[in-house]
MIFIZA-731657 format. One line per 5 residues: their letters; for each residue x, y, z of N, C-alpha, C, CB. Coordinates in Angstrom, 1 decimal. Glycine has a CB too. Example, Ala and Ser with C-alpha at 12.3 -4.5 7.8 and 13.67 -1.06 7.14 Angstrom:
% MIFIZA-731657
AS> 13.2 -5.7 7.8 12.3 -4.5 7.8 13.2 -3.3 7.8 11.3 -4.5 9.0  12.8 -2.2 7.1 13.7 -1.1 7.1 12.9 0.0 7.9 14.1 -0.6 5.7
END
This chain:
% MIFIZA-731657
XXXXX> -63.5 18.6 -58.3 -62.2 17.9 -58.6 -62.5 16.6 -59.2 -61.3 17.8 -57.4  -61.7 16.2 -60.4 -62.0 14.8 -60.9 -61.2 13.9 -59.9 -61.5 14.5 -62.5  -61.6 13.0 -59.4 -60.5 12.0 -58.3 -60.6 11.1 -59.8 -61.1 11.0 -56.2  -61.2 10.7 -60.7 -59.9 10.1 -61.6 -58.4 10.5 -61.8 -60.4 10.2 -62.8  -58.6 11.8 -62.0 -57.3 12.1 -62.4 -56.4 12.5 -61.3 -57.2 12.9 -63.5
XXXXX> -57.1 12.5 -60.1 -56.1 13.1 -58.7 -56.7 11.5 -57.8 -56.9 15.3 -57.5  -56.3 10.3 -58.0 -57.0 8.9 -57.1 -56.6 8.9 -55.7 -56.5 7.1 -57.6  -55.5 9.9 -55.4 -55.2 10.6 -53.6 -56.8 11.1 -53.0 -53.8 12.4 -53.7  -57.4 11.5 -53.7 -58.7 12.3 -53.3 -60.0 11.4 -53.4 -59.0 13.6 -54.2  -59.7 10.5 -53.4 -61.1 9.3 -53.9 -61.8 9.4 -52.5 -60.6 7.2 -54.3
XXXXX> -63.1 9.6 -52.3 -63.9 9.5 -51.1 -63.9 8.0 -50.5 -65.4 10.0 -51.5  -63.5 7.9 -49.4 -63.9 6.7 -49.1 -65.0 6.4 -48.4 -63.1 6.3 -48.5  -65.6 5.2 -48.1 -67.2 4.7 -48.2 -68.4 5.7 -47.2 -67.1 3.0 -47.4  -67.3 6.4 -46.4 -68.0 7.3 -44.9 -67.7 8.6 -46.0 -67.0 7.2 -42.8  -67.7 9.1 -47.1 -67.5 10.1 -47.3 -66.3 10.8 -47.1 -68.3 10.6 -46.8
XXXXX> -65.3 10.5 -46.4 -63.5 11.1 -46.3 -63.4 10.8 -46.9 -62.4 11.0 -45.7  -62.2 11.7 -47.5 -61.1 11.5 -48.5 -59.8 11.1 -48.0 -61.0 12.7 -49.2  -59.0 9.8 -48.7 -58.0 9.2 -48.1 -57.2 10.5 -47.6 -57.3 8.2 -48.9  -56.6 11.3 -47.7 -55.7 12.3 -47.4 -55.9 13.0 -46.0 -55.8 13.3 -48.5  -57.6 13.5 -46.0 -58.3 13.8 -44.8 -58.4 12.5 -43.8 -59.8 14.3 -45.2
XXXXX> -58.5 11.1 -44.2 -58.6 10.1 -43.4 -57.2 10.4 -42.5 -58.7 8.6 -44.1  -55.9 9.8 -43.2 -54.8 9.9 -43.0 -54.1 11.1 -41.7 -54.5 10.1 -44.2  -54.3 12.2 -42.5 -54.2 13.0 -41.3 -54.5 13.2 -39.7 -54.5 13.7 -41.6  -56.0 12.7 -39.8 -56.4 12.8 -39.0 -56.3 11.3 -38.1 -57.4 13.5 -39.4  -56.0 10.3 -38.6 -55.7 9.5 -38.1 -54.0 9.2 -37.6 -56.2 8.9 -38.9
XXXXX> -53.0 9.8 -38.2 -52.0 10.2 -38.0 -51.9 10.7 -36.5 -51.8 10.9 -38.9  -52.7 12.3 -36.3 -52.6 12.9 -35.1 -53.4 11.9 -33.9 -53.3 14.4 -35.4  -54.8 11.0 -34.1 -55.3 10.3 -33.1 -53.7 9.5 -32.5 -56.8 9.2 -33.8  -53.0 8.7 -33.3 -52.4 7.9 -33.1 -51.2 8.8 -32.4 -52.2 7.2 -34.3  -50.7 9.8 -32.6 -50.2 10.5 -31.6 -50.5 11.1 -30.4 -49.9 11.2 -31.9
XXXXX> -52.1 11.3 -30.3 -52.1 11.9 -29.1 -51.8 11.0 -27.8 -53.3 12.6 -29.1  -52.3 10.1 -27.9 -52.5 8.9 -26.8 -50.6 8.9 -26.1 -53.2 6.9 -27.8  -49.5 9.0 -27.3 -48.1 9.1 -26.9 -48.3 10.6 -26.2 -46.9 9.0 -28.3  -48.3 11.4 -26.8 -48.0 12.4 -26.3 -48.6 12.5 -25.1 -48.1 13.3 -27.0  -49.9 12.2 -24.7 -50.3 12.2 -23.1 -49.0 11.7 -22.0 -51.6 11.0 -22.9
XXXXX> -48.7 10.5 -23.0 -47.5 9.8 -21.3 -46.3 10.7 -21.5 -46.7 7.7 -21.3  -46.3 11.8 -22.5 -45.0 12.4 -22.1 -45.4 13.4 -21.7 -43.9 12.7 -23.0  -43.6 14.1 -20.3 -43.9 14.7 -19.6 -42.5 15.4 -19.5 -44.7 14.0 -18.7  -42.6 16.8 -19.1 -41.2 17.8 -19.3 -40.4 17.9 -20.8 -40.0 17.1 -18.1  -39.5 18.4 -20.8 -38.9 18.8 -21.7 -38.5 17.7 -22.6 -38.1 19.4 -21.2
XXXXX> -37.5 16.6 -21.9 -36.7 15.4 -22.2 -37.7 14.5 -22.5 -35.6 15.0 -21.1  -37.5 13.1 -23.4 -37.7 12.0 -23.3 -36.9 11.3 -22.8 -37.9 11.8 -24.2  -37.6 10.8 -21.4 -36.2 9.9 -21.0 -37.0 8.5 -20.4 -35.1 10.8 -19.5  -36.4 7.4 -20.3 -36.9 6.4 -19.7 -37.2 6.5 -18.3 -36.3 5.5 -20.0  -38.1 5.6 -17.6 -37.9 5.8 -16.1 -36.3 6.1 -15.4 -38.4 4.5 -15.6
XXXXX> -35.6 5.5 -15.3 -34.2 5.7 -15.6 -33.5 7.2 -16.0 -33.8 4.8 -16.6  -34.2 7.8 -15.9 -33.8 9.5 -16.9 -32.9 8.9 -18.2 -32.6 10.9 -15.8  -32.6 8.0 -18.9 -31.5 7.7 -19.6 -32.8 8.0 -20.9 -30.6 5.9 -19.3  -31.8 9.0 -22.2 -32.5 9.0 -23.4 -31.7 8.2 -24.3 -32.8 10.5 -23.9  -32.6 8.7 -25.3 -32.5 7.7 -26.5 -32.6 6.3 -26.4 -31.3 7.9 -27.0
XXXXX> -33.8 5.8 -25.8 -34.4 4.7 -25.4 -32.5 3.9 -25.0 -35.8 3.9 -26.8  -31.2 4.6 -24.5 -30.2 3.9 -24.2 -29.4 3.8 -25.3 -30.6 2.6 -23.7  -29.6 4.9 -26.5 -28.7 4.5 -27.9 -27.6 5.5 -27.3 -29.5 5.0 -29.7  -26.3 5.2 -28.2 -25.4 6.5 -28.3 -25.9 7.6 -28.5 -24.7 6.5 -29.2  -25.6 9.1 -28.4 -26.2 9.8 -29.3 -24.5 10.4 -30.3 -27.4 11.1 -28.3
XXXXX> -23.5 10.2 -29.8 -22.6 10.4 -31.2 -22.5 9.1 -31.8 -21.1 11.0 -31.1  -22.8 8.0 -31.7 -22.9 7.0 -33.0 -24.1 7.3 -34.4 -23.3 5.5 -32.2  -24.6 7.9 -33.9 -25.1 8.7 -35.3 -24.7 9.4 -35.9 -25.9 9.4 -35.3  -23.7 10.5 -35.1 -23.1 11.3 -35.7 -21.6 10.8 -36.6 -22.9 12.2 -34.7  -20.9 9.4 -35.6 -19.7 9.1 -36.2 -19.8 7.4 -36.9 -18.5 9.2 -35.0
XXXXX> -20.7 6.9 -36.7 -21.5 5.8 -37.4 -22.5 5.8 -38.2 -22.0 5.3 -36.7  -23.4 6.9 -37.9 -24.8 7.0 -39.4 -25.2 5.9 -38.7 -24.6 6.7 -41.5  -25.3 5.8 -38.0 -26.4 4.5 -37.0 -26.9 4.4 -35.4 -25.6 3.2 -36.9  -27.9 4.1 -35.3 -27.9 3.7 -33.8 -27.4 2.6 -33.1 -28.8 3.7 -33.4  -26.6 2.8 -32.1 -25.9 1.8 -31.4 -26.5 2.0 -30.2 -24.2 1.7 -31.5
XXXXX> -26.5 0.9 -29.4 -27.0 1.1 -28.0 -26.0 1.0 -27.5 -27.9 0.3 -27.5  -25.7 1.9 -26.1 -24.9 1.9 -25.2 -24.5 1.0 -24.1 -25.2 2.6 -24.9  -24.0 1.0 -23.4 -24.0 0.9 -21.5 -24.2 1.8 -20.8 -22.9 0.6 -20.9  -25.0 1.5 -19.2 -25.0 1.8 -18.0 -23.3 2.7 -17.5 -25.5 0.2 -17.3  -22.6 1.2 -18.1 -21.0 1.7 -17.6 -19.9 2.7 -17.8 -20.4 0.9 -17.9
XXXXX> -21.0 3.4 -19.4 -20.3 4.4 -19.8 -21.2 5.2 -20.3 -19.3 4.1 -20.5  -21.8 6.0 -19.3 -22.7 7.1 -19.3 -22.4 8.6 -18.7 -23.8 6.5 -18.6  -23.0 9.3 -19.1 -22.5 10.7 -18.7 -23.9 11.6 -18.7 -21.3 11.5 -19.8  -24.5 12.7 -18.3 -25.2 13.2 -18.3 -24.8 14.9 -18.5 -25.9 12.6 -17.5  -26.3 15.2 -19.5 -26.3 16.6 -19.5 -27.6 17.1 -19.6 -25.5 17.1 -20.7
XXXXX> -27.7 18.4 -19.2 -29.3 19.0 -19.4 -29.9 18.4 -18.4 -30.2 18.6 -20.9  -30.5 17.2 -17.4 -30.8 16.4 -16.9 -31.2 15.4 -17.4 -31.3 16.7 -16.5  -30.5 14.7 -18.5 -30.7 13.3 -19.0 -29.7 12.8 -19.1 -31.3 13.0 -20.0  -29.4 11.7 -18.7 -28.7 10.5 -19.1 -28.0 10.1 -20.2 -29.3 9.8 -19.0  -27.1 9.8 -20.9 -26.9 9.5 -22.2 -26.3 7.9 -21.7 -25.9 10.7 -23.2
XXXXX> -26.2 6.9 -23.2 -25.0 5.9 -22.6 -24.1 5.7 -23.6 -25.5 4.5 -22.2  -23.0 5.2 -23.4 -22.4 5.2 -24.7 -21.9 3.9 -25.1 -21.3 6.1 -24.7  -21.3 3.7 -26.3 -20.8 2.0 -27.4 -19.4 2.4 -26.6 -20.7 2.1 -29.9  -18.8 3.3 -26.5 -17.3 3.6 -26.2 -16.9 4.6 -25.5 -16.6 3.7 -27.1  -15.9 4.4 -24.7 -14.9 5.7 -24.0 -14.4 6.9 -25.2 -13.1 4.8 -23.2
XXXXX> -14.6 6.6 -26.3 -13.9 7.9 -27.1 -15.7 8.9 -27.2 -12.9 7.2 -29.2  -16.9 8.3 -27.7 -17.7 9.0 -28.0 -17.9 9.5 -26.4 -18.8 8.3 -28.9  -18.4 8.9 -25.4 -18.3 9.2 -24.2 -17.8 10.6 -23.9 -17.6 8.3 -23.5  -16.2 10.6 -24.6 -15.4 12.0 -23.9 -15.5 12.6 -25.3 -13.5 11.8 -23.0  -15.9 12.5 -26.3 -16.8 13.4 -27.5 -17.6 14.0 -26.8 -17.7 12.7 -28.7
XXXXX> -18.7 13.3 -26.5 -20.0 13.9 -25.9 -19.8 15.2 -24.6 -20.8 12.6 -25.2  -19.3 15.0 -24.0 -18.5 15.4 -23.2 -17.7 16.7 -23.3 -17.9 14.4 -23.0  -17.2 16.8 -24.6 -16.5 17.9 -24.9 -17.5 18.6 -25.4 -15.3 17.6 -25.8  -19.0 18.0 -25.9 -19.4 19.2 -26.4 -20.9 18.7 -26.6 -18.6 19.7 -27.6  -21.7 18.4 -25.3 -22.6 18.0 -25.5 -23.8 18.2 -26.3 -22.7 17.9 -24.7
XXXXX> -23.9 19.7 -26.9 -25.0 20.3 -27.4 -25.1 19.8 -29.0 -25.0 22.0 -27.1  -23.3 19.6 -29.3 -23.3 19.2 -30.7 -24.1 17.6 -31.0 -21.6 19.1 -31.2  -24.5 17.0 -29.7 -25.2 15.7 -30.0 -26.2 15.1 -29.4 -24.5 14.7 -30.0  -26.8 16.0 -29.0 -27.7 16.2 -27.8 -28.9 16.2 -29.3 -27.4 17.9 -26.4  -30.2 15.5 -29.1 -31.5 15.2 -30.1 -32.1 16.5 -29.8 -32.7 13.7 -29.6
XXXXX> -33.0 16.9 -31.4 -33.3 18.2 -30.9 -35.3 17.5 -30.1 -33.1 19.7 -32.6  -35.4 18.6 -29.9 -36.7 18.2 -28.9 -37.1 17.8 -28.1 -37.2 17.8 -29.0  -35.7 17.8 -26.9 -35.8 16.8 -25.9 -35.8 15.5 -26.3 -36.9 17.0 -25.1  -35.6 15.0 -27.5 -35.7 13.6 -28.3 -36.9 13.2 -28.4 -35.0 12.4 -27.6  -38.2 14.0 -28.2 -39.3 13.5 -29.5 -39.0 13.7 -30.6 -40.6 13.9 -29.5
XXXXX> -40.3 12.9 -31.1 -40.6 12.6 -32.4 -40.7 14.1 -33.0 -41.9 11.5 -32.6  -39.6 14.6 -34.0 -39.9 15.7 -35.2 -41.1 15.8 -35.3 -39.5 15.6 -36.4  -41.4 14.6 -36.4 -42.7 15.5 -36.9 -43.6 15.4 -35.7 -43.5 14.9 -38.3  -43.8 14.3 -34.9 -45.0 15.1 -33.1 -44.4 16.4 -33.2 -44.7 14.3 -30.8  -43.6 16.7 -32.3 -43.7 18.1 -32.4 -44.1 19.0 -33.2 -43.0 18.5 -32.3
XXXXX> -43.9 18.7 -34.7 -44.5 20.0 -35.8 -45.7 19.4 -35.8 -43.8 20.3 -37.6  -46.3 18.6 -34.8 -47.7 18.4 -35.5 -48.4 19.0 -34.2 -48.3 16.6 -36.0  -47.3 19.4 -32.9 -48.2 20.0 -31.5 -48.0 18.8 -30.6 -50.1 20.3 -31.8  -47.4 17.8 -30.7 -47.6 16.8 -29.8 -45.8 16.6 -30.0 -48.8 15.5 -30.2  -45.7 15.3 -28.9 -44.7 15.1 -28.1 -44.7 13.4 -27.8 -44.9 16.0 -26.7
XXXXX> -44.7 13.2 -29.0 -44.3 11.2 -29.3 -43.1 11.0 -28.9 -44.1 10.5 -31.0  -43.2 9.6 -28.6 -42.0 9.0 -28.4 -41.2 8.6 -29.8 -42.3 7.7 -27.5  -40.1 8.0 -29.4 -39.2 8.1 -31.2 -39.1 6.3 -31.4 -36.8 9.0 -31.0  -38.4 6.1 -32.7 -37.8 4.9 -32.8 -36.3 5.1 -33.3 -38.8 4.0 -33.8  -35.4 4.3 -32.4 -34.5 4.9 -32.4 -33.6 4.7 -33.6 -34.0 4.8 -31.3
XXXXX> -34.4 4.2 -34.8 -33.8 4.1 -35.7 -34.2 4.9 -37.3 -33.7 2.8 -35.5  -35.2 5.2 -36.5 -35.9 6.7 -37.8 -35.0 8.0 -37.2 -38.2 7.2 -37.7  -34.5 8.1 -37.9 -33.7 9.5 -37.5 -32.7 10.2 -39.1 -32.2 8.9 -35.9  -32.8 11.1 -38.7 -32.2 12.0 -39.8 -31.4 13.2 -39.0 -33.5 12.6 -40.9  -29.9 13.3 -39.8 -29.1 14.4 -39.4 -29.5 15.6 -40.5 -27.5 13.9 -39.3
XXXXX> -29.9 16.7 -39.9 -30.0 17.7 -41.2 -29.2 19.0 -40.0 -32.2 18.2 -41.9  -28.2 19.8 -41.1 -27.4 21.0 -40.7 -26.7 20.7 -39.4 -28.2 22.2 -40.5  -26.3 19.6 -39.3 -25.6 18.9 -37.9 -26.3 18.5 -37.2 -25.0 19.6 -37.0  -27.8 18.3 -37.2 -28.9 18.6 -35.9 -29.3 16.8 -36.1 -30.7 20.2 -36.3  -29.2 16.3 -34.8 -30.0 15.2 -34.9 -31.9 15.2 -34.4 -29.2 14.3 -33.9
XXXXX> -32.6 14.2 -35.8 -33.6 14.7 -35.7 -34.2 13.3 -35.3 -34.1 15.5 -36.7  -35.5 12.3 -34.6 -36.1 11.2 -34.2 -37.3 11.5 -35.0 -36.2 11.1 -32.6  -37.7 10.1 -35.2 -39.0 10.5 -35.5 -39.9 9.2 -34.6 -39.2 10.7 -37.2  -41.0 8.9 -34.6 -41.5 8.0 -34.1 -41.7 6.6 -34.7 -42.4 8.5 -33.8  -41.5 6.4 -36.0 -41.3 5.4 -36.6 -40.6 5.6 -38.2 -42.6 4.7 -36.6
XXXXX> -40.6 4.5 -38.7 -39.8 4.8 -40.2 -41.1 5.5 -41.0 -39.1 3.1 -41.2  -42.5 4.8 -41.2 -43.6 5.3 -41.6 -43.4 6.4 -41.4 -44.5 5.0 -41.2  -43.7 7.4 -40.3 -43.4 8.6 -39.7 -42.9 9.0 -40.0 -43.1 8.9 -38.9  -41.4 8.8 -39.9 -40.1 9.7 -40.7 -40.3 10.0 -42.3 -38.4 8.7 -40.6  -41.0 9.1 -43.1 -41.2 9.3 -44.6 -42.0 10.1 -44.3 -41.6 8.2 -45.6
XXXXX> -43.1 10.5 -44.0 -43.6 11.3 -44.2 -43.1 12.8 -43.9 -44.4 10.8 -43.9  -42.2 12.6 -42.7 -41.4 13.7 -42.0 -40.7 14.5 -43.1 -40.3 13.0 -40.8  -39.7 13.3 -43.7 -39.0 13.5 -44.9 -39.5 14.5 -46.3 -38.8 12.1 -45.3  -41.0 14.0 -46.2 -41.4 15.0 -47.7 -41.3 16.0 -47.5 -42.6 15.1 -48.3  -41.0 17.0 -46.5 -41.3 18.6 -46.3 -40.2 19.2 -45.0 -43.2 18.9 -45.7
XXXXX> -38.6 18.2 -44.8 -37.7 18.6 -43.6 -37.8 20.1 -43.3 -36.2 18.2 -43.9  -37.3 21.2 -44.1 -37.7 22.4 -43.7 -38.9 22.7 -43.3 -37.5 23.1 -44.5  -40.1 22.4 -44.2 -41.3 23.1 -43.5 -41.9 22.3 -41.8 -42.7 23.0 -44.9  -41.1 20.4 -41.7 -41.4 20.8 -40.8 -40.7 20.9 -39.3 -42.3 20.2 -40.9  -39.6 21.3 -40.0 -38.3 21.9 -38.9 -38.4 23.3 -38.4 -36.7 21.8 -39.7
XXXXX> -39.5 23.8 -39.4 -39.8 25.2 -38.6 -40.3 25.4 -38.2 -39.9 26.1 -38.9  -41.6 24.3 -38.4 -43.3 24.5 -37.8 -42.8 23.8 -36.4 -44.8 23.5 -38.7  -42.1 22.7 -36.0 -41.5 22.3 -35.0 -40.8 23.0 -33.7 -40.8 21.8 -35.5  -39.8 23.8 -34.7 -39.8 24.7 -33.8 -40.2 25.8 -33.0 -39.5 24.9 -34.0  -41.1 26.2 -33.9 -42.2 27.5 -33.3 -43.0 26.4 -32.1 -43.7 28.3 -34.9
XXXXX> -43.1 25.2 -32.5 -44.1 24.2 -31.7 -43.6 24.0 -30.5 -44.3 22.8 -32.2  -42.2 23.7 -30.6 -41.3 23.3 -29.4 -41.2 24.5 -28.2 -39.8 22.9 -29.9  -41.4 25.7 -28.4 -41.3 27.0 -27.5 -42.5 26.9 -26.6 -41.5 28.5 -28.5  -43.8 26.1 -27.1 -45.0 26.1 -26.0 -44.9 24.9 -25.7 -46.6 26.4 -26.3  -44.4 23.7 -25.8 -44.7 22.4 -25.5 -42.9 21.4 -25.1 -45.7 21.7 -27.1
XXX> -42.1 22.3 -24.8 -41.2 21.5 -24.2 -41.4 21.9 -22.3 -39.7 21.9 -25.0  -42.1 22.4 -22.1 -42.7 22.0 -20.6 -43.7 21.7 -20.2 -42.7 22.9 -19.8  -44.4 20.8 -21.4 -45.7 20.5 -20.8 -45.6 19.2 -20.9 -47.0 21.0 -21.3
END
């Protein structure tokens, strides 16, 4: 291969190639998260997810808002909190429509086999579904391939939402 004309493939000084660096540096940097998670949910000590965000202010905002303690409800065994009494009794009416898919890890961790924690502000709604990712970095990359890796995710999520 000429890496003139492909400079993604340039060997770097140890002999990798940035692309092979990347990846594999990508997954190191996940596994160490994925060790401290544990069960299905991402939840804080507190069982509360979404490190405390709404989870329909994404849906009726396109944003993350952080909640209250004072107006919280739970489903599945996690916690939610909410910005308001209307998303509150949204949620409520239909929790599964806003409920994060993955137990609220990180998308692409999961299509990669692991189980990161998210940032609650890399997120993307695709076919209704709220998706996290572990950072904005993360999410762009998440972003180049949403189908391929919303499926690989999924097949991922069948062995690793109980471990």
């Amino acid at each position: 291969m000429n890496t003139e004309q492909n400079p993604g493939w340039q060997a770097t000084p140890n002999g990798w190639h940035r692309r092979q660096w990347l990846a594999v540096t990508t997954l190191v940097a996940l596994l160490p998260l994925a060790a401290e998670a544990a069960g299905p949910l991402n939840l804080n000590a507190q069982g509360v997810a979404l490190h405390g965000h709404d989870p329909v202010a994404y849906f009726m905002d396109g944003k993350p808002i952080k909640g209250t303690a004072e107006l919280s409800a739970s489903s599945n065994g996690a916690v939610y909190w909410f910005a308001n009494a209307a998303n509150r009794q949204a949620f409520q009416a239909n929790p599964s429509r806003y409920e994060p898919q993955y137990g609220g890890y990180c998308a692409y961790g999961v299509a990669q086999g692991a189980k990161p924690d998210i940032d609650p502000n890399a997120f993307v709604i695709v076919d209704g579904k709220l998706y996290l990712n572990l950072s904005p970095g993360v999410q762009k990359r998440w972003q180049a391939d949403v189908p391929g890796y919303i499926t690989q995710a999924n097949k991922n999520w069948m062995s690793l939402k109980d471990q």
